[in-house]
C-alpha positions as CSV (number, residue, x, y, z in Angstrom):
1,X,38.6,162.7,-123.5
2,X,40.2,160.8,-121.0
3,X,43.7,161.8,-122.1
4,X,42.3,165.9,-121.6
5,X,41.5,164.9,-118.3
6,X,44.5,163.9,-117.0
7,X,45.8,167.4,-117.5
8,X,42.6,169.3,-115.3
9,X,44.1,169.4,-111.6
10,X,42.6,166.2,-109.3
11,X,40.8,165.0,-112.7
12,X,44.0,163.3,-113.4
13,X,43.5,160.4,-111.5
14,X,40.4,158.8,-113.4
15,X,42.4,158.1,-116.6
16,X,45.1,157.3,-114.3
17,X,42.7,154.2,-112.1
18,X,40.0,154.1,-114.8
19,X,41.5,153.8,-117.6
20,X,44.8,151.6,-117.1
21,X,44.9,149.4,-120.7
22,X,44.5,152.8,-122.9
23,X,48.3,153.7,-123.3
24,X,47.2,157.0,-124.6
25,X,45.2,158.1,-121.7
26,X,47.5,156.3,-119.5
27,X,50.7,158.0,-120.7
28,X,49.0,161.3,-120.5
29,X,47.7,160.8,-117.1
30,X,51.3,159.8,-115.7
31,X,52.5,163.4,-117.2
32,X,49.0,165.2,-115.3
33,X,50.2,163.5,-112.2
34,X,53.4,164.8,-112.3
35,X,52.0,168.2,-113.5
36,X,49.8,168.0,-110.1
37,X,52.5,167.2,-108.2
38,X,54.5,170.1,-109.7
39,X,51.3,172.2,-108.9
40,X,51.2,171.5,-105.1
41,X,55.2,172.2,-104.3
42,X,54.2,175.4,-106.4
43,X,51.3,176.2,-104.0
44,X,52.9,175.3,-101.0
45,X,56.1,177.6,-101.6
46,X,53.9,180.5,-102.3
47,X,52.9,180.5,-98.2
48,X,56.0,181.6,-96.8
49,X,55.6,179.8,-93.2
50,X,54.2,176.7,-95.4
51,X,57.5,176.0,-97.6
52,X,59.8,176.7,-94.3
53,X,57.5,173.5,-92.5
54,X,58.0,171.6,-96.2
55,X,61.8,171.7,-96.0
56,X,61.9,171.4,-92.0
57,X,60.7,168.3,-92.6
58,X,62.2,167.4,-96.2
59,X,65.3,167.5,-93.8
60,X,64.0,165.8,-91.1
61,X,63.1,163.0,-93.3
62,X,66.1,162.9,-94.9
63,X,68.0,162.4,-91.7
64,X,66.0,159.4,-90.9
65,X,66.6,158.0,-93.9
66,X,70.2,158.3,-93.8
67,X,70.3,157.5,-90.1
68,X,68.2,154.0,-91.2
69,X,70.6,153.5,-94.0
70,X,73.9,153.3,-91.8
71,X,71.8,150.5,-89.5
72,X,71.3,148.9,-92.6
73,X,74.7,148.9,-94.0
74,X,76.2,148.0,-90.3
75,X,74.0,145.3,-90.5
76,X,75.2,144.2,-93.8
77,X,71.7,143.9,-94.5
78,X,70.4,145.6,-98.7
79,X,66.7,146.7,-97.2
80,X,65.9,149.8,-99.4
81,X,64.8,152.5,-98.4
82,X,60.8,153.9,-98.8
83,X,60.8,155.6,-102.1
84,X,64.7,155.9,-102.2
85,X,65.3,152.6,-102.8
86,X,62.9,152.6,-105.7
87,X,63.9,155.7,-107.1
88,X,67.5,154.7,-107.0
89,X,66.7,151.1,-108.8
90,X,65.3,153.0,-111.9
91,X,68.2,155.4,-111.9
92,X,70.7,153.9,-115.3
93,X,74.3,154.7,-113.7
């Protein structure tokens, strides 16, 4: 039951804090979660003025980012980035 849940919109977050040592409803609720977040860049793109405000500040973001990066690297300091820096660890290159 836990595993259908995960697939209902907002539902997917019981099996995913609930139900934590079931690897079924677990690995289920990791794919609803992604579904959901699928769900929301879907809704947000259908508003025209909404998905121009998204990418305004998808870019704005990733301007900071960049712009904290070079301090780092002048630096010579390795802090990573929020969410980058763990994205880019998990990436197999």
């Amino acid at each position: 039951m836990a595993a259908i849940l995960a697939y209902i919109p907002f539902l997917c977050f019981v099996p995913l804090m609930k139900m934590r040592d079931d690897k079924y409803a677990f690995f289920h609720a990791r794919q609803g979660l992604i579904l959901f977040f699928l769900e929301i860049v879907a809704f947000v793109f259908s508003f025209p003025h909404l998905s121009q405000l998204f990418w305004t500040a998808m870019i704005i973001g990733c301007i900071g980012a960049a712009v904290a990066g070079i301090v780092f690297a002048m630096q010579g300091r390795t802090n990573k980035l929020p969410v980058i820096g763990d994205i880019a660890e998990r990436l197999r290159i």
